[in-house]
N, C-alpha and C positions, 0 to 999 in steps of 0.2 A: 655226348653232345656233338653234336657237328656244327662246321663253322660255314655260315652262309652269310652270304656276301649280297645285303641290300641292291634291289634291281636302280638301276639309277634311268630318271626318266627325263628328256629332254623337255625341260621348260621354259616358256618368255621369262627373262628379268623380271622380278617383281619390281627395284629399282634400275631408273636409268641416268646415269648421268649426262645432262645435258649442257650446261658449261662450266668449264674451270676442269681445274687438277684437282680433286679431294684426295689426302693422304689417306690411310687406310686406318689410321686414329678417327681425323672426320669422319670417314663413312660408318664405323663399328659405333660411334657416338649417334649418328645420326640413326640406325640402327636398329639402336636400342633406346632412343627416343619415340623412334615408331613404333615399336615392337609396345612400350608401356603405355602407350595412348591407345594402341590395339583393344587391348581391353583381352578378356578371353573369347571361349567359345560364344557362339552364338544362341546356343540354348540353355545357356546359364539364365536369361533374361526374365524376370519374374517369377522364378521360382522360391524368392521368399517373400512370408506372410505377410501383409501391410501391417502396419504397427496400428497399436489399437487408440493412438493420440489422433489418426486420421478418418476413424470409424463416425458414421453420420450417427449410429444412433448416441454418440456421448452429446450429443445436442438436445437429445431428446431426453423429457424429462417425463418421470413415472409417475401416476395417479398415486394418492396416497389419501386411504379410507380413514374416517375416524375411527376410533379406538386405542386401546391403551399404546403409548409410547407412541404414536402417531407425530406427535411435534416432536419428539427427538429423531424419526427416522427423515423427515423432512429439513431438516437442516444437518443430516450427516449427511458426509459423501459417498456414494452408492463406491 
């Protein structure tokens, strides 16, 4: 293995303090308040299924032909 040493690249502040003294307890809370409100990636975002309680067709209800057991399928829950 060899040991390399991440390129470090100059960047703006993401935070700035603009007035007062914050201790360095305030800013690491502060932080990490932001950091959880963050949320994660950005293409996390709809990548799971809608739940089937918000599906238009449970509103919709199915034809039901006469024949046998016709009035019990009619009043079960699909």
């Amino acid at each position: 293995m060899t040991d390399e040493v991440p390129e470090v690249v100059d960047a703006a502040p993401v935070v700035r303090v603009v007035a007062g003294h914050p201790t360095p307890e305030e800013l690491a809370a502060l932080l990490t308040v932001l950091a959880a409100v963050g949320g994660g990636d950005a293409g996390d975002v709809g990548t799971t299924a809608p739940s089937r309680w918000s599906a238009p067709s449970g509103r919709l209800r199915t034809a039901y032909g006469p024949g046998s057991g016709a009035w019990r399928a009619s009043g079960m829950p699909r």
